[in-house]
N, CA, C and O atoms as a GROMACS GRO file, in nm:
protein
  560
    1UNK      N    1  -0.206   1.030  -0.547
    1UNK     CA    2  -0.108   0.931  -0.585
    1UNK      C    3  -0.136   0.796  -0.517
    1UNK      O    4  -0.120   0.698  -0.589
    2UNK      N    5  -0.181   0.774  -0.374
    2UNK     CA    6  -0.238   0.691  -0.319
    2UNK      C    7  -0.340   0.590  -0.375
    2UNK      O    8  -0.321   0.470  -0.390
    3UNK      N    9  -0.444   0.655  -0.402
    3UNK     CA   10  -0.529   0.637  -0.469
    3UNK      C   11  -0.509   0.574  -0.631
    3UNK      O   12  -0.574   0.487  -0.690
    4UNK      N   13  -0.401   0.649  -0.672
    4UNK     CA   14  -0.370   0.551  -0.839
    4UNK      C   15  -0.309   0.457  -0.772
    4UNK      O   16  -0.356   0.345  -0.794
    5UNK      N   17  -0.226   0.459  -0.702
    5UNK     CA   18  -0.141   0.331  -0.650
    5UNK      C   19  -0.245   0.174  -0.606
    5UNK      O   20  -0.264   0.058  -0.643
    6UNK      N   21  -0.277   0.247  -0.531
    6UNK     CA   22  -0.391   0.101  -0.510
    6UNK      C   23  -0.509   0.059  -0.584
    6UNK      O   24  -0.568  -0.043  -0.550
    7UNK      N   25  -0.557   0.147  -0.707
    7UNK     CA   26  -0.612   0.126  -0.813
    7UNK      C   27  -0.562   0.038  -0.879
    7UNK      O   28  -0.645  -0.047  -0.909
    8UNK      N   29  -0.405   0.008  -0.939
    8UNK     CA   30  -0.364  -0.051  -0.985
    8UNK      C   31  -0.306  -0.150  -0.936
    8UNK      O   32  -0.260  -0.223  -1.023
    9UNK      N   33  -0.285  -0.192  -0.804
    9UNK     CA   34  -0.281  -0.232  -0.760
    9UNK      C   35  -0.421  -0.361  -0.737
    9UNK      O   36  -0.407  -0.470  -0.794
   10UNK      N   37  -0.500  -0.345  -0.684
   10UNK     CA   38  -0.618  -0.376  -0.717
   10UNK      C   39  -0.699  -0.449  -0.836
   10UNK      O   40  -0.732  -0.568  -0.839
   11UNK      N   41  -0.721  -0.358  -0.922
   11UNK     CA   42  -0.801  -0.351  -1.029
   11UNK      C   43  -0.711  -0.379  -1.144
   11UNK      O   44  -0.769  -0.382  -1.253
   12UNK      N   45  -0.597  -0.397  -1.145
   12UNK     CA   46  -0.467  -0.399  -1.271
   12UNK      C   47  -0.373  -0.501  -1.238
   12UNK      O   48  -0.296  -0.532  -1.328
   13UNK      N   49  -0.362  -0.559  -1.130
   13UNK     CA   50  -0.319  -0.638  -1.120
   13UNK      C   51  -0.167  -0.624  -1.114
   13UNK      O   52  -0.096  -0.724  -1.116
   14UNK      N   53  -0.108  -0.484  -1.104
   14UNK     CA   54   0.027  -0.480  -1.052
   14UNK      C   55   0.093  -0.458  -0.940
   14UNK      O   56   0.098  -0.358  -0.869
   15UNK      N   57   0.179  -0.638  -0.921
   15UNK     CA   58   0.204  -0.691  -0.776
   15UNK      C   59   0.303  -0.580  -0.745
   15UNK      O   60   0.260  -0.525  -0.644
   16UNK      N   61   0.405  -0.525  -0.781
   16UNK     CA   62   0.507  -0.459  -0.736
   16UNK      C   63   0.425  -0.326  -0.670
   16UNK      O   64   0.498  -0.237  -0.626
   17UNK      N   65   0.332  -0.314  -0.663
   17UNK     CA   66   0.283  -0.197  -0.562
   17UNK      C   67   0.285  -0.230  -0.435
   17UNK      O   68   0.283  -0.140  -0.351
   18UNK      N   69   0.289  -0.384  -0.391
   18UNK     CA   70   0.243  -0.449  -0.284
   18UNK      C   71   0.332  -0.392  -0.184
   18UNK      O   72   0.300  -0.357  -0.070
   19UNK      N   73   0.476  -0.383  -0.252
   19UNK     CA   74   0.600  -0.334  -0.124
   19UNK      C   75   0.570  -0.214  -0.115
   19UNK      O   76   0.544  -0.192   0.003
   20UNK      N   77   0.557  -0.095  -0.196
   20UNK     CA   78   0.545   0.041  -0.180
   20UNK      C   79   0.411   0.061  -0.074
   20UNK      O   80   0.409   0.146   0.014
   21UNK      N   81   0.295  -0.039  -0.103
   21UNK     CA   82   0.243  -0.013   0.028
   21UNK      C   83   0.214  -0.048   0.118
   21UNK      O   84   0.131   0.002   0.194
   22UNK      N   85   0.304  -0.190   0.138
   22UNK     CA   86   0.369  -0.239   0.294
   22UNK      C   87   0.467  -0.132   0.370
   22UNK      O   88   0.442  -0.095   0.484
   23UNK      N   89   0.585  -0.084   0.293
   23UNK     CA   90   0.656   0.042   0.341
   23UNK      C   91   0.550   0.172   0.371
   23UNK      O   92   0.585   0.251   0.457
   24UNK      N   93   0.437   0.191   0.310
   24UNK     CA   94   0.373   0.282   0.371
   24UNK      C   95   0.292   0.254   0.537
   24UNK      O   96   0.297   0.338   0.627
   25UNK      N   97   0.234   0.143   0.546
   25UNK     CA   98   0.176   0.022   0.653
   25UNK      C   99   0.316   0.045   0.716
   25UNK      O  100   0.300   0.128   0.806
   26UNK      N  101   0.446   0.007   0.708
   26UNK     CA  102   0.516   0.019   0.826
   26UNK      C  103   0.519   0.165   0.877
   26UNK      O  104   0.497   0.198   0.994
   27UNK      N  105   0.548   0.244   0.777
   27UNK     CA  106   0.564   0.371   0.837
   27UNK      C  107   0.466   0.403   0.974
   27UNK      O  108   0.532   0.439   1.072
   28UNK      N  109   0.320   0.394   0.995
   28UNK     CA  110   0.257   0.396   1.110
   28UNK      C  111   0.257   0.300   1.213
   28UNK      O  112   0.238   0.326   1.332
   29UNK      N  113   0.288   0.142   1.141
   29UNK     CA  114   0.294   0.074   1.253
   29UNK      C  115   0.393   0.050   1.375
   29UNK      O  116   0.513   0.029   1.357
   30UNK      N  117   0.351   0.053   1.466
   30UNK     CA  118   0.468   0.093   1.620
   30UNK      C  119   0.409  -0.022   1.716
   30UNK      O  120   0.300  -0.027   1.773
   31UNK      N  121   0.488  -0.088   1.716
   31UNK     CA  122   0.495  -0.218   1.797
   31UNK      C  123   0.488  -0.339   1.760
   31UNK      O  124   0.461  -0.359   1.641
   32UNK      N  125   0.500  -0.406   1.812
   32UNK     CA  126   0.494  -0.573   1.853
   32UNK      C  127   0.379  -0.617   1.732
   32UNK      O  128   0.291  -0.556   1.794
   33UNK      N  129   0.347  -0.640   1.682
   33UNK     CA  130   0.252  -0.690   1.623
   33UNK      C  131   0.260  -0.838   1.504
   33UNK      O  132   0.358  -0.864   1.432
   34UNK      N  133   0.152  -0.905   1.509
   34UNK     CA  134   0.071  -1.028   1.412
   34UNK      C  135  -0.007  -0.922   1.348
   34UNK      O  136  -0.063  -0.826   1.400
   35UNK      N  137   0.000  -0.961   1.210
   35UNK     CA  138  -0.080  -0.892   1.109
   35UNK      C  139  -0.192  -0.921   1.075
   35UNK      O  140  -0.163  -0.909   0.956
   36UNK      N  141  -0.300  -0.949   1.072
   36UNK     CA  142  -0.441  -1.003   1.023
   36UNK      C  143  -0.420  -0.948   0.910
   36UNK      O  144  -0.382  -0.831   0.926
   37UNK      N  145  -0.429  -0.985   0.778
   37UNK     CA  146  -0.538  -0.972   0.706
   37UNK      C  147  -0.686  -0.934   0.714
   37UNK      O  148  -0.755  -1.035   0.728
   38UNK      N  149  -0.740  -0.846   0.710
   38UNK     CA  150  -0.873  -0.815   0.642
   38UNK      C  151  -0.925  -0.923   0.534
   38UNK      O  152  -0.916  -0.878   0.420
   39UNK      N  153  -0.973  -1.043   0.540
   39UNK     CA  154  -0.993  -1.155   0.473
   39UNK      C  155  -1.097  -1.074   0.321
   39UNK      O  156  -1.169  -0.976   0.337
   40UNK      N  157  -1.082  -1.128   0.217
   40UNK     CA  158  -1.099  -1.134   0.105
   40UNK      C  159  -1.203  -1.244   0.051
   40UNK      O  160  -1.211  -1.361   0.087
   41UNK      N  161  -1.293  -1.162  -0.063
   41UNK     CA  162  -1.350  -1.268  -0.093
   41UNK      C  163  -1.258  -1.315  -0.188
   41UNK      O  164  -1.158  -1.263  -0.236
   42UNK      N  165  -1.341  -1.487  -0.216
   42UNK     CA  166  -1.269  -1.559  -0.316
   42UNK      C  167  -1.281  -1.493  -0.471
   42UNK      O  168  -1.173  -1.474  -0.527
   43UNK      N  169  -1.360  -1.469  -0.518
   43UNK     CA  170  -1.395  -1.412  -0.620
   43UNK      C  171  -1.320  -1.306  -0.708
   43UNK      O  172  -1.317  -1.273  -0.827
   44UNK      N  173  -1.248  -1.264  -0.565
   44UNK     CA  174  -1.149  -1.123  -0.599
   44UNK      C  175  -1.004  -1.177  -0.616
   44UNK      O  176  -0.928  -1.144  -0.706
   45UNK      N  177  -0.980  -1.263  -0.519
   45UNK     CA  178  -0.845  -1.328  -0.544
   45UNK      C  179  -0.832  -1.407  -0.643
   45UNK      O  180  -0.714  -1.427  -0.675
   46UNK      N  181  -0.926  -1.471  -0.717
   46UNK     CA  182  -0.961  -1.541  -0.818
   46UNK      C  183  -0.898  -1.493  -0.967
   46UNK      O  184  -0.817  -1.536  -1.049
   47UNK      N  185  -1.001  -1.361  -0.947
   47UNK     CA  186  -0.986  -1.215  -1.033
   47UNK      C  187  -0.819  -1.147  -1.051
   47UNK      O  188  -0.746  -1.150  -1.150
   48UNK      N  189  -0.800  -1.104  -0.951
   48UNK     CA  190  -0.636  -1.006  -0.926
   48UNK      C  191  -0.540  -1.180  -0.941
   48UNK      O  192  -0.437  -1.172  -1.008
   49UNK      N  193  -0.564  -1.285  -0.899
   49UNK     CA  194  -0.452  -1.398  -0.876
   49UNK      C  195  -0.372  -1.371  -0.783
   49UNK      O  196  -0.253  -1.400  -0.789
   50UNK      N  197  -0.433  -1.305  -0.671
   50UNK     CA  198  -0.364  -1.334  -0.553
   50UNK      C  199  -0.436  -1.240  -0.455
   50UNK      O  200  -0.493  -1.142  -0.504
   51UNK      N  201  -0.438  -1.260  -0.317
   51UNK     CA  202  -0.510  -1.185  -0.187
   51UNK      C  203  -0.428  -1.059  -0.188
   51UNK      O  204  -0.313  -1.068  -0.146
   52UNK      N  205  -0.477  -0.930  -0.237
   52UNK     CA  206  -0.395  -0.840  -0.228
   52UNK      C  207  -0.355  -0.760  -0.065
   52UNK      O  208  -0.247  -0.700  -0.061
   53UNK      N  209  -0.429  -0.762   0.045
   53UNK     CA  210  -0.418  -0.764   0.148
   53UNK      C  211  -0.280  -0.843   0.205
   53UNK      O  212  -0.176  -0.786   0.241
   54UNK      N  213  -0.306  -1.001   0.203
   54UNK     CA  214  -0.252  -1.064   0.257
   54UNK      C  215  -0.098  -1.064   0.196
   54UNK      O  216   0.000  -1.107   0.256
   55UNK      N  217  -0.097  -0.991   0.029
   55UNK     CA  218   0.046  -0.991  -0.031
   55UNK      C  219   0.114  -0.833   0.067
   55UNK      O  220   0.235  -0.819   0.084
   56UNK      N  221   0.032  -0.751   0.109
   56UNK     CA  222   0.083  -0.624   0.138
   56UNK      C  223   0.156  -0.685   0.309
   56UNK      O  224   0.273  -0.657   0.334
   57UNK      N  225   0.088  -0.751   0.392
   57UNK     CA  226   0.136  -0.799   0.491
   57UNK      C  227   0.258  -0.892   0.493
   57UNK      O  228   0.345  -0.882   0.580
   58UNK      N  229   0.262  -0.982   0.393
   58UNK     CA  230   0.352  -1.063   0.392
   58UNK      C  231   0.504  -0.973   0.347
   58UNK      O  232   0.620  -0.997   0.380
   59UNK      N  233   0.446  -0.857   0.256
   59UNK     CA  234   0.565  -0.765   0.263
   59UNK      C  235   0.666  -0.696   0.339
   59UNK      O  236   0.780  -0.651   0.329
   60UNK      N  237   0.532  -0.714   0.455
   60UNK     CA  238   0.616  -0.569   0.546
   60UNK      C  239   0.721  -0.676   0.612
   60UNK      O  240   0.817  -0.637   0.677
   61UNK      N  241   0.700  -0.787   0.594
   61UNK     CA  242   0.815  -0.875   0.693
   61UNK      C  243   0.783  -0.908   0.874
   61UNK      O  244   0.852  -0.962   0.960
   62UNK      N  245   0.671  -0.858   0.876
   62UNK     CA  246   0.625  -0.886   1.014
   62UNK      C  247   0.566  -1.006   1.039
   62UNK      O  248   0.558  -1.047   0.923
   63UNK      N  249   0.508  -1.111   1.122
   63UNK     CA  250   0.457  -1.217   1.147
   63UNK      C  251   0.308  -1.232   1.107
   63UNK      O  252   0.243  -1.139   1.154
   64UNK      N  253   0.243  -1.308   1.045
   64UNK     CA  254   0.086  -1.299   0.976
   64UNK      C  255   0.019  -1.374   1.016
   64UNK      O  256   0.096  -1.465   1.047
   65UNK      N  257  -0.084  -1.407   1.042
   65UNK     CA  258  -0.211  -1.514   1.093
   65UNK      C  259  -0.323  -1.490   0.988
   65UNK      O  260  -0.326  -1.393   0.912
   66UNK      N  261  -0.404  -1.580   0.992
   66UNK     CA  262  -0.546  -1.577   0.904
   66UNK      C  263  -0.626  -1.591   1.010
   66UNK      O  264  -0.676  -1.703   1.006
   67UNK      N  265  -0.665  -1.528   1.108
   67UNK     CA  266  -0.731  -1.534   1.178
   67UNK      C  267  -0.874  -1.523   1.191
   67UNK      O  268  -0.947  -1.554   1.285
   68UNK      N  269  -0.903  -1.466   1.064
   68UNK     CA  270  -1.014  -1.456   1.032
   68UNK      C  271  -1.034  -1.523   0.861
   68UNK      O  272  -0.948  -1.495   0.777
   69UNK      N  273  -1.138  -1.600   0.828
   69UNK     CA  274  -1.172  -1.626   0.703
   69UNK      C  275  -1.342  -1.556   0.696
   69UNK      O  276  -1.425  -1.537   0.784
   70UNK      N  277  -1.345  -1.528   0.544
   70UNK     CA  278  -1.470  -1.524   0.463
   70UNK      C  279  -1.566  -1.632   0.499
   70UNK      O  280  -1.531  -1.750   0.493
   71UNK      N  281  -1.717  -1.587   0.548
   71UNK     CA  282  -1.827  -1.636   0.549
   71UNK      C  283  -1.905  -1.655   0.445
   71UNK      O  284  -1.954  -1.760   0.403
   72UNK      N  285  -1.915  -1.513   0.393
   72UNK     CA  286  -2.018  -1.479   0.304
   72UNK      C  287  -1.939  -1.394   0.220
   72UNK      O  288  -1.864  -1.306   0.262
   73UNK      N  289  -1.969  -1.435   0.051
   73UNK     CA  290  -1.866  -1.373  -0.063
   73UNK      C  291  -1.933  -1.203  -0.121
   73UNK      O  292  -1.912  -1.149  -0.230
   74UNK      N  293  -2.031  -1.146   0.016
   74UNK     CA  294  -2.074  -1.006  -0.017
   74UNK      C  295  -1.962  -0.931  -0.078
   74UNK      O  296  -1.844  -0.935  -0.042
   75UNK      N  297  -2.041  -0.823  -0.229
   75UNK     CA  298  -1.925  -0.704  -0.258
   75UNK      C  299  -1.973  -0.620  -0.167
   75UNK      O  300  -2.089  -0.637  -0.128
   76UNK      N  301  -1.876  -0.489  -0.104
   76UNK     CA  302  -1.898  -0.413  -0.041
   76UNK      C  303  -1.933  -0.322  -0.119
   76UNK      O  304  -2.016  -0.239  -0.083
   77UNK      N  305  -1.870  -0.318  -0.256
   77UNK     CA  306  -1.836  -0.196  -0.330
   77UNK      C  307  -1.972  -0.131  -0.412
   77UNK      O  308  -2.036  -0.205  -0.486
   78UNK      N  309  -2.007  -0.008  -0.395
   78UNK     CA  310  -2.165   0.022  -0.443
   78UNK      C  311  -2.258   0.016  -0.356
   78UNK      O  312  -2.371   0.059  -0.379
   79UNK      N  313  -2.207  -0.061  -0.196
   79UNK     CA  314  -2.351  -0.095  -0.098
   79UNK      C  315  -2.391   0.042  -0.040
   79UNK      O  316  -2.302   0.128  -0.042
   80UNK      N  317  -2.490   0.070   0.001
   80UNK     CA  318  -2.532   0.182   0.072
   80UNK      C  319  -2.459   0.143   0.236
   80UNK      O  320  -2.428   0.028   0.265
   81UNK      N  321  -2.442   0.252   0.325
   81UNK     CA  322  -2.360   0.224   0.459
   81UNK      C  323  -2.477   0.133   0.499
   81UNK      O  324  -2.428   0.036   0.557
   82UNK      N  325  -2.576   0.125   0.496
   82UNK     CA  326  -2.670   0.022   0.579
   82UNK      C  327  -2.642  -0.102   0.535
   82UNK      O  328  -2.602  -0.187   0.614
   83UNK      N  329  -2.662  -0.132   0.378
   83UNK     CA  330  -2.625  -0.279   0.362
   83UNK      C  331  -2.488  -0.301   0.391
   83UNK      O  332  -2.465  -0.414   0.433
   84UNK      N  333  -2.392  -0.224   0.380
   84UNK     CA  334  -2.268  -0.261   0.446
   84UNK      C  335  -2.227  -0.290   0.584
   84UNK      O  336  -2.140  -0.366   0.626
   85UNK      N  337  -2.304  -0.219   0.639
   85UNK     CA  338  -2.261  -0.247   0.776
   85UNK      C  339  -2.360  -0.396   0.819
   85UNK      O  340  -2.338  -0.423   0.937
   86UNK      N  341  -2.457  -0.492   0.755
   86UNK     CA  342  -2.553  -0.544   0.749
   86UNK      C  343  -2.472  -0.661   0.683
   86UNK      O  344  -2.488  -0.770   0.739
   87UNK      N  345  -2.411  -0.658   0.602
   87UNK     CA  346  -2.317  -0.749   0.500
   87UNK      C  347  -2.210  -0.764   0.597
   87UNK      O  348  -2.204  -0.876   0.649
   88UNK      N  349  -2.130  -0.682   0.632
   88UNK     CA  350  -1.981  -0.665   0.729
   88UNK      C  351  -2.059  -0.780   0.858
   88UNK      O  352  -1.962  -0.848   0.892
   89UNK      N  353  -2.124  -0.807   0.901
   89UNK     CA  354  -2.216  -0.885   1.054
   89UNK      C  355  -2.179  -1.037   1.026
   89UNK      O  356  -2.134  -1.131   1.091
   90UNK      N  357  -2.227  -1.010   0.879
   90UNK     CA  358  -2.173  -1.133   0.845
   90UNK      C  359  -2.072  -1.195   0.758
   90UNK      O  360  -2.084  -1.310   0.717
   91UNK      N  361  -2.000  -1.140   0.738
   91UNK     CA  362  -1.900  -1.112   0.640
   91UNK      C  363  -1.764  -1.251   0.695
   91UNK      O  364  -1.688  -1.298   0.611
   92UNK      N  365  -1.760  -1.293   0.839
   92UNK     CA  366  -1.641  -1.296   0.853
   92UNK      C  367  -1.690  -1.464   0.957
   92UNK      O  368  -1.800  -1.512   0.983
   93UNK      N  369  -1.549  -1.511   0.993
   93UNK     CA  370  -1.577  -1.617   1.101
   93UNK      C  371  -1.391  -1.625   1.136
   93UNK      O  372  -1.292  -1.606   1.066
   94UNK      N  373  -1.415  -1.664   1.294
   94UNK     CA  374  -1.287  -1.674   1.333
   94UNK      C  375  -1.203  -1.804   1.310
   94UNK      O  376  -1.260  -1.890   1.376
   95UNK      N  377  -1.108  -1.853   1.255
   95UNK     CA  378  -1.030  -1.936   1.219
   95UNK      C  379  -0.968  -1.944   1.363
   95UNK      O  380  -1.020  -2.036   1.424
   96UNK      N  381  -0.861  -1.869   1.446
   96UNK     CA  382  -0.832  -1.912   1.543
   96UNK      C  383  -0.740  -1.769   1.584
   96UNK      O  384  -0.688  -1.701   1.496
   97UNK      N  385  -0.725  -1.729   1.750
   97UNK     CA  386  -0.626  -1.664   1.778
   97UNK      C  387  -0.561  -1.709   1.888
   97UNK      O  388  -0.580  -1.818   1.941
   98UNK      N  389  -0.475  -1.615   1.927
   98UNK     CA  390  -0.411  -1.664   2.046
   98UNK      C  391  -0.430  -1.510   2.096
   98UNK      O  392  -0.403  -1.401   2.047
   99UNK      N  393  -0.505  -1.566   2.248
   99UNK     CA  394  -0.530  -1.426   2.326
   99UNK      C  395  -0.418  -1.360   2.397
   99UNK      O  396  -0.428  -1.265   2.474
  100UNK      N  397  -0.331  -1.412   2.367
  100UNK     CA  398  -0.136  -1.352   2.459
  100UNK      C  399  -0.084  -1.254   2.287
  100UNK      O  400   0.038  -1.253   2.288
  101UNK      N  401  -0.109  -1.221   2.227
  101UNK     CA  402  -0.072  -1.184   2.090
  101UNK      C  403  -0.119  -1.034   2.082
  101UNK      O  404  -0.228  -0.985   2.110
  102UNK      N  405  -0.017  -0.981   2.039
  102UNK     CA  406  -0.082  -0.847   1.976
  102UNK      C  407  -0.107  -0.812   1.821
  102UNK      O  408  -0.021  -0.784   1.736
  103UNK      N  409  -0.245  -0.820   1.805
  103UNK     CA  410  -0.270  -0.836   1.657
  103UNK      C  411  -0.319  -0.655   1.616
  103UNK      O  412  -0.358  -0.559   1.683
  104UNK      N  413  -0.291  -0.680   1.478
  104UNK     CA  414  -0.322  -0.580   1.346
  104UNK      C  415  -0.428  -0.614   1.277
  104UNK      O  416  -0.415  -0.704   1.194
  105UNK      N  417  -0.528  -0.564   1.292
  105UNK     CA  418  -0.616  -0.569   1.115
  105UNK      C  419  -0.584  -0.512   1.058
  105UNK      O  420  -0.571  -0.402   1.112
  106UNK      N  421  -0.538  -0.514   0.898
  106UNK     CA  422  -0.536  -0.500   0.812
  106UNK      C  423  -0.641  -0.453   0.713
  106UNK      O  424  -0.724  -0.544   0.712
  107UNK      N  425  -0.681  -0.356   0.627
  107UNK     CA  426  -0.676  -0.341   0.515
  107UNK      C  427  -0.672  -0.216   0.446
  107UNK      O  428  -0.686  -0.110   0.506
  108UNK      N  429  -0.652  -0.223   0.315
  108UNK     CA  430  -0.616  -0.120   0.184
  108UNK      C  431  -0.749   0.019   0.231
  108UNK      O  432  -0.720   0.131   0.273
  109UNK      N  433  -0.853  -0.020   0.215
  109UNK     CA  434  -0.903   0.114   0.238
  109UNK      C  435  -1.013   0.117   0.293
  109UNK      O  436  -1.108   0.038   0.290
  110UNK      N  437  -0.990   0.241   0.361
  110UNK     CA  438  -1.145   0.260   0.515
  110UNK      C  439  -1.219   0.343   0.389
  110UNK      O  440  -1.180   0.424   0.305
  111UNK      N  441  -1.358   0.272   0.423
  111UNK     CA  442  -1.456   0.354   0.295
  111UNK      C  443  -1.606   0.399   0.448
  111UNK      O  444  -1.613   0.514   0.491
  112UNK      N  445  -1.670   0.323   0.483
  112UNK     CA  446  -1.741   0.325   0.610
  112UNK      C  447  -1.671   0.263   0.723
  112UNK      O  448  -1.710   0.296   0.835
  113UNK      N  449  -1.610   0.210   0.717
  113UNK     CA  450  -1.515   0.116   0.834
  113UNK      C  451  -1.640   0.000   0.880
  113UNK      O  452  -1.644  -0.060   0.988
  114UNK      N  453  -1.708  -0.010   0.803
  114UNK     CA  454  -1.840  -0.141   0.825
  114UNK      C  455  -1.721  -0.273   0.860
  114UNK      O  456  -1.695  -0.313   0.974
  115UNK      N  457  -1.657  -0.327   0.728
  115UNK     CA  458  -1.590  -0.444   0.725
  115UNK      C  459  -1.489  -0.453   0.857
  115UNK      O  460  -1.503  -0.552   0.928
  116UNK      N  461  -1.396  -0.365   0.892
  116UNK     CA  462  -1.300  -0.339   0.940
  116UNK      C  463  -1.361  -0.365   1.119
  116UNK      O  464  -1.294  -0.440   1.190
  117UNK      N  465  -1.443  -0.320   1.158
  117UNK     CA  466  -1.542  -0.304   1.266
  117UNK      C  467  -1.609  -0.419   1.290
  117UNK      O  468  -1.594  -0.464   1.403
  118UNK      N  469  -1.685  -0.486   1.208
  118UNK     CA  470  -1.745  -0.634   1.226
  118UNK      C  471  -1.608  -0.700   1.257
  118UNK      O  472  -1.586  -0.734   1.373
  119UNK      N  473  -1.536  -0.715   1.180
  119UNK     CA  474  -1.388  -0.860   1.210
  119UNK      C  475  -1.350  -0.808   1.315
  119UNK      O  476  -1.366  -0.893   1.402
  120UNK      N  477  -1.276  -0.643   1.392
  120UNK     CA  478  -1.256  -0.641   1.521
  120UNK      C  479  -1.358  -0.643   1.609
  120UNK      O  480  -1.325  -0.629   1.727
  121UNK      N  481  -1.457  -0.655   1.588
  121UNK     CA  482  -1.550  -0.692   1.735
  121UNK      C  483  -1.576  -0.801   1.718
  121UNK      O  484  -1.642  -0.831   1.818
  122UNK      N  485  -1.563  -0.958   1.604
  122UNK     CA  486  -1.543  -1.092   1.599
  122UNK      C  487  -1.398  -1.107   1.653
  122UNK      O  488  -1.380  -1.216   1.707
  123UNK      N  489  -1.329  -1.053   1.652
  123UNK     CA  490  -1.205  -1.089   1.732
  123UNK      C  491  -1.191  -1.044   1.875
  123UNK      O  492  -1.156  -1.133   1.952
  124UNK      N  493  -1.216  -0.905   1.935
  124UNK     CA  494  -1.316  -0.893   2.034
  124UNK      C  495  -1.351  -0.996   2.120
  124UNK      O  496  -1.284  -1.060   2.201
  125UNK      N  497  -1.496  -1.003   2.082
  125UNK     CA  498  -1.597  -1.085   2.133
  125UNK      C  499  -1.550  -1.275   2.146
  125UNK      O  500  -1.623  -1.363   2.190
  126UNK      N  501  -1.358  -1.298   2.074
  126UNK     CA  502  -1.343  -1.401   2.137
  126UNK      C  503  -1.210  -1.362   2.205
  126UNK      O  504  -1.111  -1.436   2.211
  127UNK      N  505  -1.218  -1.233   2.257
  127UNK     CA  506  -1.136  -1.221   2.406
  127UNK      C  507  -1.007  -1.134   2.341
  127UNK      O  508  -0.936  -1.065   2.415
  128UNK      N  509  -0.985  -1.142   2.210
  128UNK     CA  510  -0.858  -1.122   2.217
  128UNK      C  511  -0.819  -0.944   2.268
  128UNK      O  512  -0.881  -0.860   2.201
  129UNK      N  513  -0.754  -0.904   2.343
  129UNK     CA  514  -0.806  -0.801   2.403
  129UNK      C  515  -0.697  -0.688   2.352
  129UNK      O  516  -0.724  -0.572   2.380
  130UNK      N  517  -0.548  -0.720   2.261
  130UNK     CA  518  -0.448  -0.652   2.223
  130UNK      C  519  -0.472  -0.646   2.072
  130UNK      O  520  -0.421  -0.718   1.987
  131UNK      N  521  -0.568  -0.538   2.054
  131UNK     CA  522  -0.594  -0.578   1.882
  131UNK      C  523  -0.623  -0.400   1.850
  131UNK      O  524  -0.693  -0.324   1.917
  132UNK      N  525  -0.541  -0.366   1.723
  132UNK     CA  526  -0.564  -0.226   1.701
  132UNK      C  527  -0.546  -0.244   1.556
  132UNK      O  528  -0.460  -0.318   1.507
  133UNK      N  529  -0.640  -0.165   1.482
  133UNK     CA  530  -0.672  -0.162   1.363
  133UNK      C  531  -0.587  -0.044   1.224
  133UNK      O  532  -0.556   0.069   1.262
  134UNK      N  533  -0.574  -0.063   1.152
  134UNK     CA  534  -0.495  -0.012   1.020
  134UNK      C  535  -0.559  -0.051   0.924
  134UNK      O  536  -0.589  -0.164   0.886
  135UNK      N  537  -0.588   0.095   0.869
  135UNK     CA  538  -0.605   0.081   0.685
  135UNK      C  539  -0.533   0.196   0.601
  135UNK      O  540  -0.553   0.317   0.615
  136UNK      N  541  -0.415   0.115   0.483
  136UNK     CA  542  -0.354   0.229   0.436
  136UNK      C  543  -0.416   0.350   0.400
  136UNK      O  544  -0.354   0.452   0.428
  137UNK      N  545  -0.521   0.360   0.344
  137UNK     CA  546  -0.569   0.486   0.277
  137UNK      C  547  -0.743   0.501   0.356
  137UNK      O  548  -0.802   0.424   0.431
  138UNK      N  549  -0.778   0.615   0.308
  138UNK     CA  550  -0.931   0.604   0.376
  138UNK      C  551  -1.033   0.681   0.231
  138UNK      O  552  -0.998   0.792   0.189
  139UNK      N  553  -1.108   0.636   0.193
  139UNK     CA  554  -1.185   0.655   0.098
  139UNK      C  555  -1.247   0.801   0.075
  139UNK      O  556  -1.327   0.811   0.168
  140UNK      N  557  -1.251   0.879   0.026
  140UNK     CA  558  -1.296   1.018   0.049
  140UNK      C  559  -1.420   1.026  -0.072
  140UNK      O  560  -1.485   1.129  -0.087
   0.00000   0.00000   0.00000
């Protein structure tokens, strides 16, 4: 059911899934938290007409940052784990944080955790040291 949900969501373009799986995203999340987004290429938001990530965060009602933007407009989807994790290196650039903050990454689905892994060790590697990661579903 997961899985149709964010299919259509996704790929169909129906926004009203966005709350059903922000209410799922709250259900695990426990604490204090700024939400990252998992940044998006343009191409996709272009496509759907809107950052479907960044609509699921803005749902849950918690506080959001863009802390990270798109470098490079790589698809993940179809890559072998090597070019993904190879694509994910460069995938991302830091816009800005604040190292007193406890942040969330964000996104819809762990497939290798390539993407998810590059942006927290770019957030990482500029100190921010209260950062724990979330993805609603995980790819099987």
């Amino acid at each position: 059911m997961l899985r149709d949900l964010i299919e259509v969501y996704k790929y169909h373009s129906v926004r009203a899934a966005a709350s059903i799986l922000a209410e799922a995203l709250m259900n695990v999340v426990d604490g204090d938290y700024t939400l990252v987004p998992l940044p998006t290429i343009n191409r996709h938001i272009r496509e759907r007409g809107f950052d479907h990530i960044g609509l699921i965060c803005k749902k849950t009602g918690l506080p959001v940052e863009r802390a990270l933007v798109r470098n490079k407009n790589t698809v993940q989807v179809g890559a072998s784990l090597e070019q993904r994790r190879e694509q994910a290196k460069q995938a991302y650039l830091l816009n800005s944080v604040n190292l007193n903050k406890n942040y969330l990454l964000v996104d819809d689905v762990w497939t290798t955790g390539s993407s998810m892994m590059a942006a927290a060790n770019l957030m990482r590697e500029a100190g921010v040291k209260n950062l724990a990661i979330c993805a609603i579903a995980r790819s099987i």
